[in-house]
C-alpha positions as CSV (number, residue, x, y, z in Angstrom):
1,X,56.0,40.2,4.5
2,X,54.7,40.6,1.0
3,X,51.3,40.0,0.7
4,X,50.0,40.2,3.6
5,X,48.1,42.8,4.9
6,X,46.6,43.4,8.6
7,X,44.0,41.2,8.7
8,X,46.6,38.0,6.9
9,X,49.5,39.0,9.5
10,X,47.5,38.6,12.8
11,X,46.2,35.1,11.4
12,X,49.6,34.1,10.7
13,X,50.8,35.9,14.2
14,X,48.4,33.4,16.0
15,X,49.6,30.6,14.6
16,X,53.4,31.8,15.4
17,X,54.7,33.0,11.6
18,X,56.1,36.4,12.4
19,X,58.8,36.6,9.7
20,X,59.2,35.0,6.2
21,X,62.0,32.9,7.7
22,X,59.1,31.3,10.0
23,X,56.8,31.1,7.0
24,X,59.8,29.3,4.9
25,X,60.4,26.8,8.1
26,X,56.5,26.3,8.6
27,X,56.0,25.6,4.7
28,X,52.9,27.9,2.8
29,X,50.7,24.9,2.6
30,X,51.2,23.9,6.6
31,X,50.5,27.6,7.0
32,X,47.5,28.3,5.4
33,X,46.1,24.5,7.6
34,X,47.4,26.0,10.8
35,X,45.4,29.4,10.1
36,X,42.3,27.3,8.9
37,X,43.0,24.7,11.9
38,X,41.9,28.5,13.7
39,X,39.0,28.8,12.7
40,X,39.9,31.8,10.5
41,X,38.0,32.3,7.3
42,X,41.2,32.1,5.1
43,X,40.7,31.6,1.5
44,X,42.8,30.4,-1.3
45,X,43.8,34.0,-1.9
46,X,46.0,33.7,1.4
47,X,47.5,30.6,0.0
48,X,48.8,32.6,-2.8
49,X,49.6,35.3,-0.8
50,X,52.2,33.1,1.4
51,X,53.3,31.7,-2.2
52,X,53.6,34.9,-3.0
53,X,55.6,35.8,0.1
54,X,58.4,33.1,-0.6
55,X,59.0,34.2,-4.4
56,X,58.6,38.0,-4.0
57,X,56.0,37.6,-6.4
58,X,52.6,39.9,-6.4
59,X,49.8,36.9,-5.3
60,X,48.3,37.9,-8.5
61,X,50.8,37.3,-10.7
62,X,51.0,33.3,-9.4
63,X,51.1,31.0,-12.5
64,X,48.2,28.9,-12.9
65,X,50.4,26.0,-12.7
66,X,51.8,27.1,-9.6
67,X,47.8,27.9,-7.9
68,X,46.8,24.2,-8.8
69,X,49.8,22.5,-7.4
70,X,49.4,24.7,-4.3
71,X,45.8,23.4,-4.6
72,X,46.7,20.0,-5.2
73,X,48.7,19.8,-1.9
74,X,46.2,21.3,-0.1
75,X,43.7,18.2,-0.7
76,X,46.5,16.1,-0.3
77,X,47.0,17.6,3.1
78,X,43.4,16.8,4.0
């Protein structure tokens, strides 16, 4: 999956996202919870990173618009 690197893909794996189809079924703000819900030390890079995932878009290259909805949801989520 884009984006993810070692550390990112075993967080996801213990939550049960293996593929990008999972992550697209699961939702990237519903993933980044479960991994939290873990008790891994996620931050909002791996948030972008999943955004990232679903858009084949470098996590860096997010919009800012795009971060603060994906942030927005996140408190909403709370």
């Amino acid at each position: 999956m884009r984006n993810a690197g070692p550390t990112s893909s075993r967080w996801l794996a213990a939550v049960g996202i293996h593929t990008l189809d999972d992550l697209r079924k699961v939702g990237v703000v519903n993933a980044y919870n479960l991994v939290r819900a873990q008790g891994y030390n996620a931050t909002l890079n791996l948030l972008w990173a999943l955004q990232g995932a679903l858009t084949d878009t470098p996590w860096n290259a997010l919009p800012e618009s795009v971060k603060q909805d994906l942030q927005r949801r996140i408190k909403e989520s709370a």
